[in-house]
LUMDOTI-880397 format. One record per atom (N, C-alpha, C): x, y, z. Coordinates in steps of 0.02 Angstrom, whole numbers, plus 50000, padded with zeros to 5 digits. Atoms other than C-alpha are relative to their C-alpha. Layout:
# residues N
XYZ/...
END
This chain:
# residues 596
499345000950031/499204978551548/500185006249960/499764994750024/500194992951473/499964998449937/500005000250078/500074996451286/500734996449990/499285001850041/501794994251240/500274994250027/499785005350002/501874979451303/499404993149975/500735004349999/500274971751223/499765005649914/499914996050083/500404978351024/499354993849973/500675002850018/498794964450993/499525004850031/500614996549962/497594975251122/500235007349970/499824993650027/498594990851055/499535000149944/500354999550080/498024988150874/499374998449991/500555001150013/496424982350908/499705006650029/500244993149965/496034999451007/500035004149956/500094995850050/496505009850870/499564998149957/500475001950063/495614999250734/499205003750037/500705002149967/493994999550847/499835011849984/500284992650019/494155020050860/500015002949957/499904995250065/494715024850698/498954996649966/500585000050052/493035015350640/499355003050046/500574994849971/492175024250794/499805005749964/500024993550052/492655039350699/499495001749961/500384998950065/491935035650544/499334999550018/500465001850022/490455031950585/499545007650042/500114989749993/489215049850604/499815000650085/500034997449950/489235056050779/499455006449987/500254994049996/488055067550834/500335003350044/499564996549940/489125073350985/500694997750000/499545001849965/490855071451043/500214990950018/500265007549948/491395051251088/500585002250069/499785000449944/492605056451226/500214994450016/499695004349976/493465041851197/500834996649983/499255000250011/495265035151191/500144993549991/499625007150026/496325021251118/499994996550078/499895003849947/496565019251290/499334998350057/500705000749981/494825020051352/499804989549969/500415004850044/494435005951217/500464992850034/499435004749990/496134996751271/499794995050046/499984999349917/495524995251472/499364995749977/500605003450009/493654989851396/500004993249950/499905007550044/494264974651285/500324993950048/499805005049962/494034961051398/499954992149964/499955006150016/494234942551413/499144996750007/500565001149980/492604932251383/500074992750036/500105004049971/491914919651483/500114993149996/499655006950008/492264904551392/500295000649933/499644999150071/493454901851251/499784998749939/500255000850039/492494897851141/499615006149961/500154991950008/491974917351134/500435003349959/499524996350021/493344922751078/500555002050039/499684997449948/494974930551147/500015005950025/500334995549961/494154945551167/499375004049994/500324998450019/492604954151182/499885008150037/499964993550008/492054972751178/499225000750012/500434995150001/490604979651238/499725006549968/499994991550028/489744995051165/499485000650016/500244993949993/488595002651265/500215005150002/499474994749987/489795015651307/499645003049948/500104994450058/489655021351128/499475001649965/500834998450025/487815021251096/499735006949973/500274993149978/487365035851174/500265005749939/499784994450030/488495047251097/500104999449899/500255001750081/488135037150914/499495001449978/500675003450026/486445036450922/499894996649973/500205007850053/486255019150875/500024995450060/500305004549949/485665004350977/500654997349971/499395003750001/487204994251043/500234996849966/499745005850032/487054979950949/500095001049936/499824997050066/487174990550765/500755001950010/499284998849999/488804996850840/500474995849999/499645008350019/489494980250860/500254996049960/500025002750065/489094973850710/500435005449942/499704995150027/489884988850642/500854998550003/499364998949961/491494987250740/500204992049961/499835009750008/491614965250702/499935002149922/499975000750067/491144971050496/500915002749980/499204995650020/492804982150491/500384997950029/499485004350015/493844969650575/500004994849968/499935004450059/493584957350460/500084999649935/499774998150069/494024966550330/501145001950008/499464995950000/495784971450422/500434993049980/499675004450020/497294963550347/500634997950034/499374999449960/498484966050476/500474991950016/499815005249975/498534948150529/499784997650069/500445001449940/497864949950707/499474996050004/500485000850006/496444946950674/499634994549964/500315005350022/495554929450637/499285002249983/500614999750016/493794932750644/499575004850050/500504997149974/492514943350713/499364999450028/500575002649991/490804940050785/499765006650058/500364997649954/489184947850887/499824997150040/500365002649960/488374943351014/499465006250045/500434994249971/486884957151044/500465006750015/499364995250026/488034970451082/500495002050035/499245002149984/489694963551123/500124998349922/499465002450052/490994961150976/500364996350027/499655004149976/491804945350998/500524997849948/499224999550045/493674945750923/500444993750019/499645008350015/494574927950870/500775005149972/499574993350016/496414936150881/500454991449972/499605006550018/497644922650765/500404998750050/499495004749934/498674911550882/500685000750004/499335000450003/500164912050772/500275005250026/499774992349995/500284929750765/500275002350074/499744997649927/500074930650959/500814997950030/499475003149963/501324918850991/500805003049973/499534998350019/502594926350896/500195009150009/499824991449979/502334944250974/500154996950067/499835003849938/502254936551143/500514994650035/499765003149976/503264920851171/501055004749995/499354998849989/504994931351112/500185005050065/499884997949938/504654945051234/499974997050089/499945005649941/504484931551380/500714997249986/499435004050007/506044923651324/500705007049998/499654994950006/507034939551308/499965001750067/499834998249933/506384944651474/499575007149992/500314992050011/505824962451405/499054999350034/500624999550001/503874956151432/499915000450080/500144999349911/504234956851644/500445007050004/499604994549988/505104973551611/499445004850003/500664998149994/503384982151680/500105006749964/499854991750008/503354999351594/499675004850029/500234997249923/502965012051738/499655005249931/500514996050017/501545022751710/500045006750031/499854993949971/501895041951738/499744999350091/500195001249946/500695039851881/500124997350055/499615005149963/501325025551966/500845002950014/499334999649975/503095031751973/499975006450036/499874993049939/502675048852055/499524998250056/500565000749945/501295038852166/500834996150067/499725006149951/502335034552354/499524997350048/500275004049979/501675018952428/500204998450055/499735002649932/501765014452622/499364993249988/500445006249968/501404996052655/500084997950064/499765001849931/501394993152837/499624992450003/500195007249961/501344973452886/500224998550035/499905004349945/501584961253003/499735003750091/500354995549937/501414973453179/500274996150052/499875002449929/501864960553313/500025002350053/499904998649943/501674962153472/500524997050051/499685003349965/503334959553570/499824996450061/500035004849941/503564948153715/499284994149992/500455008250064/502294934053603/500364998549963/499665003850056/502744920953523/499715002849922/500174999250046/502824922253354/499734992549968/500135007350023/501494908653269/499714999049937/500075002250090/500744901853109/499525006249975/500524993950022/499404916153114/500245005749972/499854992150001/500484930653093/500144998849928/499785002450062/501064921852944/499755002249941/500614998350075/499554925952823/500295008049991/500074994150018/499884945052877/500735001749936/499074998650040/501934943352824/499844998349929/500235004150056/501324932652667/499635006849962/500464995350032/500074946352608/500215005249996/499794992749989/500894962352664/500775000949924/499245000349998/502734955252594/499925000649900/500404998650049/501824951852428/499565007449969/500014992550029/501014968352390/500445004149986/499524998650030/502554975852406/500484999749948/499505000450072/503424967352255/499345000849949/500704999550078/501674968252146/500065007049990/499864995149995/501834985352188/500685003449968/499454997249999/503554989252146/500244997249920/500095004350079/503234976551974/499705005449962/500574996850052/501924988751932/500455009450002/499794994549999/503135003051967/499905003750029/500034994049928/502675012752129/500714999050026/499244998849953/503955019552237/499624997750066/500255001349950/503555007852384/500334999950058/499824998049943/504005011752574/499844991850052/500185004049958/503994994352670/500005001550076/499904998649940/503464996952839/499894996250050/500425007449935/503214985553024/500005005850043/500304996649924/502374993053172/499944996050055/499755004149948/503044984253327/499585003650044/500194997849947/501984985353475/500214998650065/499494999649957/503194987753602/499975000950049/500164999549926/502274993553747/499334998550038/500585000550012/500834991853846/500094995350062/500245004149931/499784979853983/500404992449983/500015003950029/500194964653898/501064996150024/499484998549979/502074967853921/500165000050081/499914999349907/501984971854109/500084994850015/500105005849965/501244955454126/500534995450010/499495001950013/502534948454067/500734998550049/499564997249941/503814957454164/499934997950065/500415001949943/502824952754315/500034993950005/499945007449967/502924932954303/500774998950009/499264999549989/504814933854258/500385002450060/499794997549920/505184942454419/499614995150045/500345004749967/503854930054499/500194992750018/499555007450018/504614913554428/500785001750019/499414998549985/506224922454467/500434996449952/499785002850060/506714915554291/500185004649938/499714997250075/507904920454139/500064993449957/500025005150047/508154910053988/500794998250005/499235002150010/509644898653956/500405003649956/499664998450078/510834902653820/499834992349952/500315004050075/510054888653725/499445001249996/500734999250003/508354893853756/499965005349930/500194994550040/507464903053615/499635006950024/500514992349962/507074920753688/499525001049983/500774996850018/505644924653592/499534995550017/500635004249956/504864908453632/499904998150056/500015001549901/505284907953818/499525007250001/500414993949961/504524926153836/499364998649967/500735005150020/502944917553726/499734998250066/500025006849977/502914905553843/499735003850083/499884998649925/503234915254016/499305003350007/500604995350007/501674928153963/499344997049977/500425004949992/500584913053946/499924997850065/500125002549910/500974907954118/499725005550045/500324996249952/500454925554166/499445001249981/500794997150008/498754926854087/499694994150037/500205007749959/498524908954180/500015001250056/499904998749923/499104915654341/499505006850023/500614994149987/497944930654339/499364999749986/500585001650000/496314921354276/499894993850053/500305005049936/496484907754424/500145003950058/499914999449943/496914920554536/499315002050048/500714997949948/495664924654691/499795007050003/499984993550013/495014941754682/500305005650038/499544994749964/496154948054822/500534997949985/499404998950043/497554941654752/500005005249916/499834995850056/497084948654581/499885006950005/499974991549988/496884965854650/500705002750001/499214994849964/498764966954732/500384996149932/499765000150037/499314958154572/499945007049935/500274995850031/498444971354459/500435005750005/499614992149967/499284986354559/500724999450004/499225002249989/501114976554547/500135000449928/500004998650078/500504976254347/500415007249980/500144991850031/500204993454345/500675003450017/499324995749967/501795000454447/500594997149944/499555001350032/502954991054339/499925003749932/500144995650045/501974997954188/500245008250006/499724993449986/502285014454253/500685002549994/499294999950011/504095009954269/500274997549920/499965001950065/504195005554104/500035007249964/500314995750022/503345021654061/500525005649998/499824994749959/504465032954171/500914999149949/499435000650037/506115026454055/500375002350042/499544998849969/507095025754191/499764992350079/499845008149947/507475011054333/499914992549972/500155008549987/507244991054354/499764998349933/500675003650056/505674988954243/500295003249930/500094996850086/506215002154108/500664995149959/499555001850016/507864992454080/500004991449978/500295007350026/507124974154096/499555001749937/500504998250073/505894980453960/500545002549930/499334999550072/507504986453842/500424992549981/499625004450017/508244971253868/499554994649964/500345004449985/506904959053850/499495001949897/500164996650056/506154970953699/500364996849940/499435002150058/507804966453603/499954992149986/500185006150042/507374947453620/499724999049953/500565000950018/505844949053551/500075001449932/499664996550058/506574960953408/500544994949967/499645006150014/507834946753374/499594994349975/500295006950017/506714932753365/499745001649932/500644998150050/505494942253240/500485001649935/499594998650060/506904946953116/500354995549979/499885007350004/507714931253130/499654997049946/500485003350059/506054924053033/500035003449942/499894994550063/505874938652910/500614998949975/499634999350023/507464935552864/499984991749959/499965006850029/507254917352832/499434999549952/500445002350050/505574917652755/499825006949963/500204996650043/505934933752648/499575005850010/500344992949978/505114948552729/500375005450016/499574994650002/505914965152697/499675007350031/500284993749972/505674982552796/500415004949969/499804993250027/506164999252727/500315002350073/499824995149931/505755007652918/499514996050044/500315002049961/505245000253077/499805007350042/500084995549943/504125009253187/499744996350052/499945003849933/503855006353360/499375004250045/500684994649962/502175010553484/500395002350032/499534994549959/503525018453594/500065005449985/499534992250029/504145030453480/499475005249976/500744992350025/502225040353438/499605000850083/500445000049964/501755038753631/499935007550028/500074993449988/502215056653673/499685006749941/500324996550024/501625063153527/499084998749975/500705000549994/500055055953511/499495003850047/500224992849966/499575066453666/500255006349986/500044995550034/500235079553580/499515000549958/500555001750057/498905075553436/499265003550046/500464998149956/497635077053572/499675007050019/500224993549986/497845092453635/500145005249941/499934995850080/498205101953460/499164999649991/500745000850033/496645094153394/499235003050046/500374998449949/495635096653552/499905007949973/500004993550015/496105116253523/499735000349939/500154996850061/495585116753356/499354997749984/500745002850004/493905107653383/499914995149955/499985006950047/494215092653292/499724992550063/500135004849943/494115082153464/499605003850034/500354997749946/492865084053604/499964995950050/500045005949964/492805080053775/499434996750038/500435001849978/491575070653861/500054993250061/500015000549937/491415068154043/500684997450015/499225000249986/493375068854065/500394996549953/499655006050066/493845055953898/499995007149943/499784996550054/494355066953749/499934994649945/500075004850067/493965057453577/499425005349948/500234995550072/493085063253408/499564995749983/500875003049998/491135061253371/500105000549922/499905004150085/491035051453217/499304999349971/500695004650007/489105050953248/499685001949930/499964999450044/488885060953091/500064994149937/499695004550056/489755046752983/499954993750009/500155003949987/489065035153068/500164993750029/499215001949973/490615028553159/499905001450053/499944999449938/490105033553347/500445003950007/499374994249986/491365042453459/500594993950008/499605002649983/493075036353449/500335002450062/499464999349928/494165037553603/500805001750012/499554998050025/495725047253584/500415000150077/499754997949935/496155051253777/499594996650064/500585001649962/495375041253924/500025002950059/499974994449929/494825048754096/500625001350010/499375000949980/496695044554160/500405003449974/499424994950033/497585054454043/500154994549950/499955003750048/498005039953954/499955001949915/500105002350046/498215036453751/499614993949992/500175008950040/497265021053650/500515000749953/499625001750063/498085013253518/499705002349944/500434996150065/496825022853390/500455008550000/499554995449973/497735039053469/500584998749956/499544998550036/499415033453415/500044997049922/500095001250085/498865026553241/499965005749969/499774992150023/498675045853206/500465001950016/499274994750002/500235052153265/500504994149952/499375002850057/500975036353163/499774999449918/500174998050062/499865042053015/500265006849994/499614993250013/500525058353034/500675001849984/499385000350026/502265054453027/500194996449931/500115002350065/501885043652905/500085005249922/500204992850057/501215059352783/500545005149992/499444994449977/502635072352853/500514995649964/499405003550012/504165060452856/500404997049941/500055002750066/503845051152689/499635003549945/500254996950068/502825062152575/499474995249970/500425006150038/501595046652545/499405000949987/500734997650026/500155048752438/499634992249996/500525006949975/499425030752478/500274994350059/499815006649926/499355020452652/499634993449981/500305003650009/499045003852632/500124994850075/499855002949936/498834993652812/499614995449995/500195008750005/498684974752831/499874997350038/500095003749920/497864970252984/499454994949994/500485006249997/496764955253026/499015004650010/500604995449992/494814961753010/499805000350067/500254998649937/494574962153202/499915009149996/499754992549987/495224978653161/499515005449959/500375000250053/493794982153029/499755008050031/500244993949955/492834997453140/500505004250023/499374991849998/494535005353188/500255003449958/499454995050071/495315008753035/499275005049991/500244994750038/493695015652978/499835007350046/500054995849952/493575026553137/500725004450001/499264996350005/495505031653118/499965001949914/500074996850078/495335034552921/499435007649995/500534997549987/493625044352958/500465008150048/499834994449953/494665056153093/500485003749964/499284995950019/496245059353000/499865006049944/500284994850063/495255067252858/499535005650036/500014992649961/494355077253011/500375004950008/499484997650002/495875082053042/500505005649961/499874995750029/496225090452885/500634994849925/499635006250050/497425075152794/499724996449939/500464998750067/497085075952614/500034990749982/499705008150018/498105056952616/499444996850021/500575008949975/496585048052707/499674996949964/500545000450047/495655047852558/500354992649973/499435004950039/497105035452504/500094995850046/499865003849978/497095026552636/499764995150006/500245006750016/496675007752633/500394994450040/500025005449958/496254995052751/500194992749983/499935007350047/496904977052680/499724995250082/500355003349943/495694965852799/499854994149980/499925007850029/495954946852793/499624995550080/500705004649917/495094933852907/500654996850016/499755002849965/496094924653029/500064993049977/499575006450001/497114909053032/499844995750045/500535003849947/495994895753125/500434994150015/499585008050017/496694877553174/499104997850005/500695001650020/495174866253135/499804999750068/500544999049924/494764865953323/499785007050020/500244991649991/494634885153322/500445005549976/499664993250013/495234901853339/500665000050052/499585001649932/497054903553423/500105005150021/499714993449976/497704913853555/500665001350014/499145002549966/499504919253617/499394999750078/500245000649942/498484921953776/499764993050054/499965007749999/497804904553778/500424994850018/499525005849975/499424897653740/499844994249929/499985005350033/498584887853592/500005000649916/499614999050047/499564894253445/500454993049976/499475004550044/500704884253315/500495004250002/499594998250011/502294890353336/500175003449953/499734999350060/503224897953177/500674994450005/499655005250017/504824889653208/499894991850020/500115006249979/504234874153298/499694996749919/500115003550057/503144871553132/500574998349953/499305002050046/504714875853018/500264994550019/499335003350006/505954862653078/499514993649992/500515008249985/504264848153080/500025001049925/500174999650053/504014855052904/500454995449956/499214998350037/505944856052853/500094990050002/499735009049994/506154836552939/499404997249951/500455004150057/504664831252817/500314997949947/499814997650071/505174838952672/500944994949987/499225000550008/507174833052700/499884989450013/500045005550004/506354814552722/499624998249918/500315000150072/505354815452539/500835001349962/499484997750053/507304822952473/500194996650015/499755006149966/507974806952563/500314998249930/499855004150059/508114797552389/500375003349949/499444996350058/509304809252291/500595003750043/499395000049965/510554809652424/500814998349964/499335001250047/511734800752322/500115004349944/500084997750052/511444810752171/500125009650002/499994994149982/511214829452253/500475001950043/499444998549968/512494839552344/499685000650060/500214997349943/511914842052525/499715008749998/500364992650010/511674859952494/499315002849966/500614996950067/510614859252349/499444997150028/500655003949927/509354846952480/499895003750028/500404997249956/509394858352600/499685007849990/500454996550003/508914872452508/499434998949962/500615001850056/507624863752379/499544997450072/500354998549921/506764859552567/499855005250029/500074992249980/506874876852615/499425000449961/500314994050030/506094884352462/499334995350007/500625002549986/504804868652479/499415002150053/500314992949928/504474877252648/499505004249992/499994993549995/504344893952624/499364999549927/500514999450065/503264889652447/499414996450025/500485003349988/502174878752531/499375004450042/500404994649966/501734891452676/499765006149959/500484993450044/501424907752565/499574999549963/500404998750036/500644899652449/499284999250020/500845003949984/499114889852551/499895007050052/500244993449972/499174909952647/499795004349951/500334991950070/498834919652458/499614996649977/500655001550052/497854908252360/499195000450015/500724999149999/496344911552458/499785007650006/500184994549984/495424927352457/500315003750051/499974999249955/495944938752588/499485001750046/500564998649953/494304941752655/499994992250025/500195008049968/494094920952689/500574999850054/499555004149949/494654914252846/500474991449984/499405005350038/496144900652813/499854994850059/499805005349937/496064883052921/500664997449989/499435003450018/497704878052932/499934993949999/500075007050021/497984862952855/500584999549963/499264999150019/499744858052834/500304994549928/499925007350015/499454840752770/499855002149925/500294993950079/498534851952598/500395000949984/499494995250047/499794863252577/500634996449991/499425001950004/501254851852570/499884996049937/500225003750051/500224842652431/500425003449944/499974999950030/500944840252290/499664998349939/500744999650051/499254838652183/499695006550015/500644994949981/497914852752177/500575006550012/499734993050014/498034870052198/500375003150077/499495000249935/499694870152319/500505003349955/499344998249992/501164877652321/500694995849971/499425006050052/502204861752283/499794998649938/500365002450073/501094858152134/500365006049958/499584996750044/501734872252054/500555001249990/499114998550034/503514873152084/500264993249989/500145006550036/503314854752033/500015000949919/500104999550060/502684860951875/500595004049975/499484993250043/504074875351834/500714993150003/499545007149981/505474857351901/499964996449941/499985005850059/504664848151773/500075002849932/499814996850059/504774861551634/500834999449976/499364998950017/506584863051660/500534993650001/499795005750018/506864844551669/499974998549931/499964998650041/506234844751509/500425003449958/499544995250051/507124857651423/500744997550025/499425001749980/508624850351516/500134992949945/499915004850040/508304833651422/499945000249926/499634999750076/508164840351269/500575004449960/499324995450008/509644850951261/500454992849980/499475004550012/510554832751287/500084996249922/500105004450075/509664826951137/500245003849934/499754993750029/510404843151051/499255003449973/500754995750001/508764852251051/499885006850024/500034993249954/508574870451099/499345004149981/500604995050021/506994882951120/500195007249954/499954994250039/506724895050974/500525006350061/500004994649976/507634912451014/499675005249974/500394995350026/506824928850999/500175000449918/499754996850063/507954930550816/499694994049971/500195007850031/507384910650763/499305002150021/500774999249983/505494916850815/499795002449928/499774994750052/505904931850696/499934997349924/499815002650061/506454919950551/499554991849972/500405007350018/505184904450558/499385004950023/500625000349974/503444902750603/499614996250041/500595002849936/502434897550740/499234997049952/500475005250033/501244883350678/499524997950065/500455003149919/499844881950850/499504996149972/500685002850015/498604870150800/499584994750029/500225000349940/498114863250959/499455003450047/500304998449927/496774868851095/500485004050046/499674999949927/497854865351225/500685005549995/499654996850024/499114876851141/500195005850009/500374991450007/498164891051119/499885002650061/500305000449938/497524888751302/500615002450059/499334999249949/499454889751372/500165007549974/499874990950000/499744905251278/499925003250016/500214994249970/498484916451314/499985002250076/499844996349928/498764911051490/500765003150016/499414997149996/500614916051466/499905009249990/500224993350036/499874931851370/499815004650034/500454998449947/498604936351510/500655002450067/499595000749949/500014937051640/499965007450059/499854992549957/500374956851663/499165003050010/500624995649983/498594959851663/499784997050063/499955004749929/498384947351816/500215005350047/499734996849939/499704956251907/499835004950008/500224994649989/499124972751862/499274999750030/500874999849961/497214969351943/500114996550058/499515001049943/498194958452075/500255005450044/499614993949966/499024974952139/499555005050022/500644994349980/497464986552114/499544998150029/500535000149936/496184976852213/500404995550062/499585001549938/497594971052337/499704992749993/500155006649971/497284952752312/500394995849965/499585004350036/498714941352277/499534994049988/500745006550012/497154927352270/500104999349926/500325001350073/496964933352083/500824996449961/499425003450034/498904928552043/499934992149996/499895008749990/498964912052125/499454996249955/500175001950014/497494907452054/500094999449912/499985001850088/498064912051853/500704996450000/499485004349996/499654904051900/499794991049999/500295004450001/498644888551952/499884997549933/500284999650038/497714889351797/500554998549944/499275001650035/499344891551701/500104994049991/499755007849972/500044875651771/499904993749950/500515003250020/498424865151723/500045000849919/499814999550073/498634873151542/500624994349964/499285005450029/500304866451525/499764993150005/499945009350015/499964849751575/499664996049968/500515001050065/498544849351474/500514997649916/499524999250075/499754853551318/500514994650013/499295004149990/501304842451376/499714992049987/500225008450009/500164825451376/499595000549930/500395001550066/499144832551216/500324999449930/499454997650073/500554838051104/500624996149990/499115004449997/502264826351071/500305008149995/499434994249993/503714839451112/500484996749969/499375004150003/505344829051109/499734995049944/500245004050039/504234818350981/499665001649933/500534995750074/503594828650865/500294998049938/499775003750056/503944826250685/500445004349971/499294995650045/505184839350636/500355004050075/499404999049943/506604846250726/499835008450008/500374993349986/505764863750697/499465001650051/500475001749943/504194857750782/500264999250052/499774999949926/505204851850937/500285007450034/499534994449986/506274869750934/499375004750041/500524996050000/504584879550918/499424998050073/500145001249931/503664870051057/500415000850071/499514997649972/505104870951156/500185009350043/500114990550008/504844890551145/499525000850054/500644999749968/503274889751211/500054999050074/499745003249949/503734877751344/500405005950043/499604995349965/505224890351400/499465006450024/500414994649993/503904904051401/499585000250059/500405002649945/502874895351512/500485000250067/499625001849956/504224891251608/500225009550062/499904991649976/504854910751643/499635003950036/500464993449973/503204919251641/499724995650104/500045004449918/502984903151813/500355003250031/499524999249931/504454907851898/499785005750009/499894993549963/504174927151883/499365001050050/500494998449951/502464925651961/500034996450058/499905004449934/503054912752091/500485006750058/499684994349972/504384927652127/499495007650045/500334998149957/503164937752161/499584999650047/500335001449918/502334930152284/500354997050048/499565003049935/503834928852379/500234990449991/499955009250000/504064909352321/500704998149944/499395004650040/505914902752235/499864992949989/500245007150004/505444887852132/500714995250003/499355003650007/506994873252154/500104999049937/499964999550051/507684871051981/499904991649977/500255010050014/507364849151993/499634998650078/500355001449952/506514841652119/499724991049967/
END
C-alpha cells in the first residue's frame, strides 16, 4: 500500500527508524522509512497485534541479537504520544504493535467515504512501466465454451488491478485464425454442402460443423483418410495462397467466428486495446527464421531449423519444419517482436492454460537468445483447466459447455428466483440484476481459486448464495445498502468525512475492529493481487470482508443503538464497508445489483 495513503504504517516507519538511529551503529543501516514500511506486516492471528515487525534485518548492522532490537523498538513506542499507538509487545524478535481502533477508523473510514482511499497513487515506476496483457486467444471456427471463460475472467481482471495500481496497460487477444484445424472445417462444409440459416448462431454452427469433421476423419478407413488428408491440405494451401474459393470461404467464415467471440466480450465485459491475429505474423515469422538463422541464434538440423535450448535445459525448440513450414512457437516471436517494436512494452504478461507451461519457457528462453532485453519481463500466467466432473473437455470431442447455451440456462434460473418482485421492480431493473447475477456468479467461481488449481465446474456452487460465491457477496454489498436505505427513512445518515472530523469514533467491539482493518487492509490486497498475478488473493479478502461484516451487523445494534450518534457513526463504518465491496467487486470485473 502506498504511504500517502496509509499515514498509520507511514508514522510507524519513521518512529521505528528515527529510534533505529539512535541507537549506536557500528556500520551504515541502509535502511528506509520505506524499507521499514514494506516490512511491517500483518500477524497471524489478531490477537498479535495489527502489526508486527521483524528485526533481523537490523541485527547485523546493530550488533545486537534481534530480540534486544525489538524490545528496543516496542520500549519507544510506548512511550509515543501520537495516538497511534495502543500498545507494544515482543515476541523473541518480532515487535508486535496494538495500533488504536479509534484513531484508525477515523483516518480510514473518511477516506473510503470520500472516495480519495481508491484514488491509487501511481508510483513513479508504475506509471513509466507499459504493460501488455494478452488473453483469451481463441481459436476461430470453435465454439466458444465455459473453459475459455477462466482465461477471459483472469486475463480481463489483471488488466483493471493493473491499471488500479497505475500501469499504462495495453489489452491484448491473439486470434488463431489459421491453420489445420480450420481446413477441416472448410472441408465438411463443402462436404455437408451446408451454410447456416439466418437464425442459426454462426459461431456455434461452425463449432458444431468442425466436430462433425474430427468425427468424420477418426472413423474414416485409412484410404479414405489419405484422399481426405490431401483435400485437407489443398484447401489449406488455398487458404494460404490468399487468393480463390478456400481463401474467401476462410474470410467469410473467419468474420463469423470474429462476431460470435466479441459478441460475448462485450456482454460479459472483456475489453481489447489491439487484436492480433496468427495471420498477420505468418510471413514474418519466416522472416525471424532466416535473420536469426544468419546470425547464429537458430540452427539447422537435418533440414528443421529451430534453437538448441540444451544449454538451459529446454531441448531444441522447433522454429522451421523440414517443409518450410512455421510452428506456432515461430510466430509467438514475431508476435513478441512486434509486441516490443510497436508498443514500447517493458512487461509481457500472457494468460494461457498450463498445457502451454514448456513453450512459453522455450519461447521466453529464445527471445532473450535473440538479444530482447523485454524477456526478462516476460511472464507466463499458467492456470489449470476447466474440467466438468466427468473430465477434461474438448471442442474436438464435441463435449464442451457452451458459453451462450449456459448463459440463457443461467439467465432463465436467475429470472425465475427474480420472479417474486415482479410487481414491485421495473422489468429492466430484473433483467439486469439477473445479468450482473450472471456475469458475478461466473467470474467469481473462475478467480477465487488459485490460478494454478484446476476448476470443476460446478454451476449449482457458484450460483449459491451461501459460502464463498459470487452471489454471497453481492448479497452482502444488497444488504448493506438496504440498510442504509432504511435508515435514511428513519432520518438517519452515515457520518461524513467533516462529522468524522468533528466527533469521535467510539469501536468497542471485536467484530468492529475486525471489519475495519479488513476495510483498512484493502489496497494492500490489491497491490500483492496485481504483483503475484493472482486475483485468488482479492476474492478471498473480499470473502473475508463479507464474513466480518456479518459478524458485526448481528453483534452490534446499528438502527438500535442507544444514541443517534452511535447509529450515524456505525452507519459510517457500514458505508465504508459497503464502497471499499463494490470497488473490489469492480475489479474483478463483477457489478453488484443495488437490492436484490
Amino acid at each position: 500500500m502506498s504511504i500517502s495513503l496509509d499515514p498509520c504504517k507511514d508514522y510507524l516507519a519513521q518512529t521505528i527508524l528515527a529510534t533505529l538511529s539512535g541507537l549506536n551503529t557500528a556500520e551504515p543501516l541502509n535502511i528506509s522509512v520505506s524499507d521499514i514500511f514494506s516490512m511491517l506486516e500483518k500477524p497471524p492471528q489478531d490477537d498479535m497485534g495489527d502489526f508486527a515487525l521483524p528485526c533481523f534485518r537490523f541485527a547485523k548492522a546493530l550488533k545486537l541479537p534481534p530480540p534486544k532490537v525489538a524490545t528496543a523498538i516496542a520500549e519507544a513506542l510506548q512511550k509515543d504520544s501520537s495516538g497511534w499507538i495502543s500498545r507494544s509487545s515482543t515476541v523473541n524478535a518480532f515487535c508486535n504493535i496494538y495500533v488504536d481502533k479509534n484513531k484508525m477508523a477515523a483516518s480510514i473510514v473518511p477516506n473510503v467515504l470520500s472516495g480519495h482511499a481508491f484514488q491509487y497513487p501511481i508510483a513513479p515506476e508504475n506509471s513509466r512501466a507499459r504493460v501488455m496483457i494478452e488473453y483469451s486467444q481463441p481459436n476461430t471456427h470453435k465454439e466458444f465454451h465455459v473453459g475459455h471463460i477462466r482465461n477471459v475472467c483472469l486475463g480481463s481482471c489483471l488488466v483493471k488491478l493493473f491499471r488500479y495500481c497505475g500501469y499504462h496497460v495495453v489489452a491484448a487477444n491473439y486470434f488463431g485464425d489459421e491453420g489445420t484445424h480450420i481446413a477441416k472445417c472448410l472441408w465438411m462444409m463443402k462436404r455437408l454442402g451446408k451454410s447456416p440459416s439466418t437464425n442459426d448462431d454462426k459461431g456455434a454452427w461452425l463449432g458444431d460443423i468442425y466436430v462433425q469433421a474430427t468425427k468424420a476423419l477418426d472413423e474414416a478407413s485409412a484410404e479414405d483418410r489419405l484422399r481426405y488428408d490431401s483435400e485437407i491440405s489443398q484447401i489449406l494451401a488455398g487458404i494460404e495462397s490468399k487468393n480463390g474459393e478456400w481463401y474467401q470461404l476462410w474470410k467469410e467464415t473467419r468474420t463469423w467466428s470474429l462476431d460470435a467471440y466479441k459478441s460475448i466480450y462485450k456482454w460479459i465485459g472483456a475489453e481489447f486495446d489491439r487484436d492480433f491475429f496468427e495471420s498477420e505474423v505468418s510471413e514474418e515469422s519466416q522472416t525471424i527464421v532466416s535473420e536469426y538463422l544468419q546470425k547464429g541464434v537458430f540452427k539447422e538440423d537435418q533440414g528443421a531449423i529451430g534453437a538448441d535450448l540444451a544449454n538451459d535445459k529446454l531441448g531444441f525448440m522447433l522454429v522451421r519444419k523440414r517443409d518450410g513450414n512455421t510452428l506456432y512457437a515461430t510466430k509467438d516471436l514475431a508476435l513478441a517482436k512486434r509486441k516490443f517494436e510497436e508498443f514500447k512494452i517493458d512487461r509481457s504478461i500472457y494468460v494461457v492454460a498450463n498445457e502451454q507451461n514448456h513453450h512459453f519457457k522455450q519461447v521466453f528462453k529464445t527471445l532473450e537468445h535473440m538479444g530482447f532485453s523485454q524477456a526478462s519481463k516476460c511472464y507466463h500466467l499458467s492456470y489449470g483447466m476447466v474440467v466438468l466432473p466427468e473430465g477434461k473437455m474438448s471442442s474436438r470431442a464435441g463435449n464442451t459447455v457452451p458459453f451462450m447455451r449456459l448463459k440463457d440456462s443461467i439467465l432463465s434460473e436467475l429470472h425465475q428466483i427474480l420472479d417474486k418482485y415482479k410487481e414491485e421492480w421495473p422489468t429492466d431493473e430484473i433483467n439486469e440484476t439477473a445479468k450482473r447475477l450472471c456475469i458475478g456468479a461466473l467470474k467469481y467461481g473462475m478467480l477465487q481459486a488459485d490460478p494454478a488449481r484446476e476448476i470443476v465446474f460446478n454451476l449449482k456452487d457458484w450460483l449459491s448464495f451461501e459460502g464463498n460465491t459470487g452471489p454471497y457477496l453481492m448479497y452482502s454489498y444488497a444488504r448493506t445498502m438496504s440498510i442504509l436505505r432504511k435508515a435514511a427513512d428513519s432520518g438517519h445518515k452515515p457520518w461524513s468525512a467533516i462529522d468524522i472530523k468533528q466527533n469521535s469514533f467510539n469501536l468497542t467491539a471485536t467484530s468492529e475492529h475486525e471489519l475495519l482493518r479488513a476495510i483498512y487492509d484493502f489496497n494492500s490486497v490489491v497491490q500483492d493481487a496485481t504483483e503475484q498475478y493472482r486475483p485468488s488473493h482479492l476474492c478471498t479478502h473480499l470473502y473475508y470482508m463479507c464474513k466480518a461484516f456479518n459478524r458485526f451487523y448481528s453483534d452490534v445494534p446499528v438502527l438500535k443503538a442507544d444514541s443517534s450518534d452511535l447509529i450515524c457513526m456505525r452507519l459510517s463504518l457500514i458505508s465504508a464497508f459497503a464502497q471499499t465491496l463494490r470497488q473490489g467487486l469492480l475489479l474483478l470485473g463483477i457489478t453488484p445489483p443495488e437490492r436484490m
